[in-house]
C-alpha positions, 0 to 999 in steps of 0.5 A, a space after each residue: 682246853 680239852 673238849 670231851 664227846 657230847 651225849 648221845 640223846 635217845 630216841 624216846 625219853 628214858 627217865 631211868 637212863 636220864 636219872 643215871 647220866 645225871 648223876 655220873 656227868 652232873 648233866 644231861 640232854 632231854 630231848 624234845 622235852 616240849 612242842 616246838 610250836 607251844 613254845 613258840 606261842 608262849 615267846 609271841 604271848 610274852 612279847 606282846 604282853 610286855 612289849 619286847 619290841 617296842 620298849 627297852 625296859 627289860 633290856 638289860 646287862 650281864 657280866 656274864 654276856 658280851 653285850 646287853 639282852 632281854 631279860 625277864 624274869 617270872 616275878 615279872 611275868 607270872 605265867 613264866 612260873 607255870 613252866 617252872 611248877 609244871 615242870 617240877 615232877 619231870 625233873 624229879 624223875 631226873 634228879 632222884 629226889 624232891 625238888 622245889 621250885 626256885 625261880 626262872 627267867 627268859 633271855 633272848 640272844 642276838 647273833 654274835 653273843 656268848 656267854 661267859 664260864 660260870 658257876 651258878 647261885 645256890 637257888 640254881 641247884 638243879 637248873 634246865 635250860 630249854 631252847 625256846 626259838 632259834 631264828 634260823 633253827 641252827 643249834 646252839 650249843 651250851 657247855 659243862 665243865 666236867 670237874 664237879 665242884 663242891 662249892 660254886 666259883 665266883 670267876 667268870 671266864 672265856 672258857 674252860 682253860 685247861 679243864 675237860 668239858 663238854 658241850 650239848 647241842 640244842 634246837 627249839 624244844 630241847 633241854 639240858 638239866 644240870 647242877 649248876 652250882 657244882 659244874 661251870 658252864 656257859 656258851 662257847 662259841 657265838 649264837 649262829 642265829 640272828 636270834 634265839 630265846 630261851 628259858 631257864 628254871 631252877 631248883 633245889 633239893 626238898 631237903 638238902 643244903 639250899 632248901 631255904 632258897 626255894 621260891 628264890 627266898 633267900 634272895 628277895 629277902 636280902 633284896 628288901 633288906 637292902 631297900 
């Protein structure tokens, strides 16, 4: 596989300059996107309004992960959803277009775990993954396969093989958008941290080809079909 250079991130948040990276890389770091310590708080709020650490019942598997990890997503935990909402006007100022919400989830990592090459579903048109925590505040980097797709993949992989890639760095309160449908992604090298928690929103285009899928409809409709 061949890695390519990182991006470099700026000083102070530069929509114009965001909006044109994300269009030419299909991703892009935004830096310092939220207060470390409002996150932090919200990661405390959650763990003890769902009991994390003293129930299993949102311990979960993944084929996309190497061994199983916590899991919640925001039909689950309502106020999870207030980030995805809150969020929306600031990653249209990234996409260039109207957006609306799909769906988000909270994961927490332990040291050791990976997670695999992947394309995304169509409810992850456009997609931020924000660190939330990281145990010892070691970055941790996730990856972008530079070769844009125009339909998602359903191969899972270790890596990238021989395609160019990149990979981003992250610390608690950073993000990276990205079209998750038309650029595989995943984490390379094992979490460094004894843990990490992240949260990842999702998006689709007002108006274009997976608009059905805002509110994540197509999929809980398929879900009480299958009931």
């Amino acid at each position: 596989m061949q890695q390519v250079a990182s991006q470099t991130p700026e000083a102070v948040p530069n929509p114009g300059a965001e909006r044109e990276c994300y269009k030419a890389d299909g991703y892009v770091l935004l830096k310092h996107l939220f207060p470390p310590l409002v996150l932090a708080a919200f990661r405390g709020r959650l763990q003890h309004d769902l009991n994390l650490m003293g129930s299993r019942a949102y311990v979960r598997t993944n084929n996309l992960l190497n061994k199983p990890s916590i899991e919640v997503y925001s039909l689950e935990y309502p106020p999870m959803a207030t980030f995805l909402w809150g969020l929306t006007p600031r990653v249209e100022q990234v996409a260039g277009c109207a957006l609306m919400p799909s769906y988000a989830y909270f994961r927490i990592y332990q040291q050791g775990d990976v997670c695999r090459v992947h394309s995304d579903r169509p409810a992850c048109e456009h997609s931020l993954s924000l660190t939330v925590e990281l145990g010892e505040n070691i970055p941790w980097a996730l990856s972008f396969e530079r070769r844009h797709l125009d339909q998602p993949l359903a191969a899972i992989d270790p890596d990238f093989g021989d395609e160019a890639f990149s990979s981003i760095a992250m610390s608690a309160g950073d993000a990276v958008m990205y079209r998750g449908v038309n650029h595989r992604h995943g984490r390379l090298d094992p979490n460094p941290n004894s843990w990490s928690a992240h949260l990842f929103l999702h998006w689709v285009d007002a108006d274009g080809p997976y608009a059905d899928h805002a509110f994540d409809r197509a999929n809980i409709e398929a879900a009480n079909r299958a009931r």
